[in-house]
C-alpha positions as CSV (number, residue, x, y, z in Angstrom):
1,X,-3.9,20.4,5.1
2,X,-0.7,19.3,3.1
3,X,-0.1,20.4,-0.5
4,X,0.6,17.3,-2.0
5,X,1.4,16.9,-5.9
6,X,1.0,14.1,-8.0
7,X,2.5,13.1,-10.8
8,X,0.4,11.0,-13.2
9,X,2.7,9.6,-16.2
10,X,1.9,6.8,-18.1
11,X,4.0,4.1,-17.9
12,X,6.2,5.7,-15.4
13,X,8.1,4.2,-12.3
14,X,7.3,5.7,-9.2
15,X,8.9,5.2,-5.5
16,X,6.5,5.1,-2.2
17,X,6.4,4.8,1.1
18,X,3.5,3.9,2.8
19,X,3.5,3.5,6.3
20,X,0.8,2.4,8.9
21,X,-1.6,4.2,11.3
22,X,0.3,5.7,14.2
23,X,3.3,3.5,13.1
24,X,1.5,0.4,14.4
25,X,4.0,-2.3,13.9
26,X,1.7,-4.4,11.9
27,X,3.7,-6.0,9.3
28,X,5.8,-7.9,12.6
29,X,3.2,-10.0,12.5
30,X,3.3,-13.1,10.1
31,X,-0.2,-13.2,9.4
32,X,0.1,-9.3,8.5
33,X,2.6,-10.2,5.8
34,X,1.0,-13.2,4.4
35,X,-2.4,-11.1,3.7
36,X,-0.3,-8.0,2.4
37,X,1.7,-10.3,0.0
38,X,-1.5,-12.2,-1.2
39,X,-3.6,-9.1,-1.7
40,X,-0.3,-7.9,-3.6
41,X,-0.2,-10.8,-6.1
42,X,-3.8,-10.7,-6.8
43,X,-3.7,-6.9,-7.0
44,X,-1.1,-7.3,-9.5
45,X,-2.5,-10.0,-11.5
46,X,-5.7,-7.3,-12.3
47,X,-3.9,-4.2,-12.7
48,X,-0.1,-5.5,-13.7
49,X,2.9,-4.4,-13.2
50,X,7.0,-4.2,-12.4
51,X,7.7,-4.4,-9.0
52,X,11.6,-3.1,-9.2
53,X,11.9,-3.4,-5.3
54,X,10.0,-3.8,-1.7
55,X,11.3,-3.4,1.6
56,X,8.9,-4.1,4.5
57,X,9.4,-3.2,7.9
58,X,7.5,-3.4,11.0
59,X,5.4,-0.1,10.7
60,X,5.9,0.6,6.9
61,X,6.5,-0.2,3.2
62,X,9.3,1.1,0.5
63,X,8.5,0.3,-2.8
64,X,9.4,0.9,-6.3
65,X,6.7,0.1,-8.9
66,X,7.4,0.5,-13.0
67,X,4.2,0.9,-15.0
68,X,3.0,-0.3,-18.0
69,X,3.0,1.7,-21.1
70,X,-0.4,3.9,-20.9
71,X,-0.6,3.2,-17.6
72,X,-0.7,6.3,-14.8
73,X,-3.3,4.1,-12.2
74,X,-1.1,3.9,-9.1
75,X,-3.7,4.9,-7.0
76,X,-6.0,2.6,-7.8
77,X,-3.8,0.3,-7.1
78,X,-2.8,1.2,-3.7
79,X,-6.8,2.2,-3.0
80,X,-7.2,-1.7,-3.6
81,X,-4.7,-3.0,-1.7
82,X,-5.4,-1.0,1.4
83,X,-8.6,-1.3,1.2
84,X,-8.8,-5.4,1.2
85,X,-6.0,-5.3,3.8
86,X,-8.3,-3.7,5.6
87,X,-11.2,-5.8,5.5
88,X,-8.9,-9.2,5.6
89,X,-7.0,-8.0,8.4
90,X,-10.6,-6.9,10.7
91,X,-11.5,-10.3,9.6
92,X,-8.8,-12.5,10.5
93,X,-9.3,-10.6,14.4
94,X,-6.8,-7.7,13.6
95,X,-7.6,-4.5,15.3
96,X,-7.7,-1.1,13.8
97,X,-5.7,1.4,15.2
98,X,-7.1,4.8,16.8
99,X,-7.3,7.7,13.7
100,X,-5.5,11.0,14.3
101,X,-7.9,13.9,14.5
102,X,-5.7,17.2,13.4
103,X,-7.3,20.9,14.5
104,X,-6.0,23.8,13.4
């Protein structure tokens, strides 16, 4: 299991990369985008904040997101977003990729 910490400061600007199940190149497809950048916006307009930058490749995301004062909820955020991708993306005839199972 990875050790992984996380920092929780309030208003704080944070840098992540999130990248896609086996590196399935999901985000070359336009519809892939479109429902990412939709489910983005309405994300944001619940749970605001500064997007400083995004970069989005084929199989995953860069991104550099500023908080708002009092604010340490990133991953709520991200737990939304994936979440409705999810479901939009099943919905509009997208597959989902085969999970890794890790054994010790």
């Amino acid at each position: 299991m990875s050790l992984y910490r996380r920092y929780f400061v309030p208003g704080g600007t944070f840098f992540f990369t999130v990248v896609t199940e086996r590196r399935a190149p999901l985000f070359g497809d336009d519809r892939a985008r479109r429902v990412l950048g939709s489910l983005m916006l309405r994300c944001f307009s619940k749970y605001p904040l500064d997007i400083i930058a995004l970069v989005l490749l084929p199989d995953h995301l860069h991104t550099i997101w500023a908080l708002p004062a009092g604010d340490s909820g990133y991953s709520l955020r991200w737990s939304w977003i994936k979440g409705q991708f999810t479901r939009e993306w099943l919905r509009l005839g997208g597959r989902e990729q085969p999970r890794w199972i890790a054994y010790s």
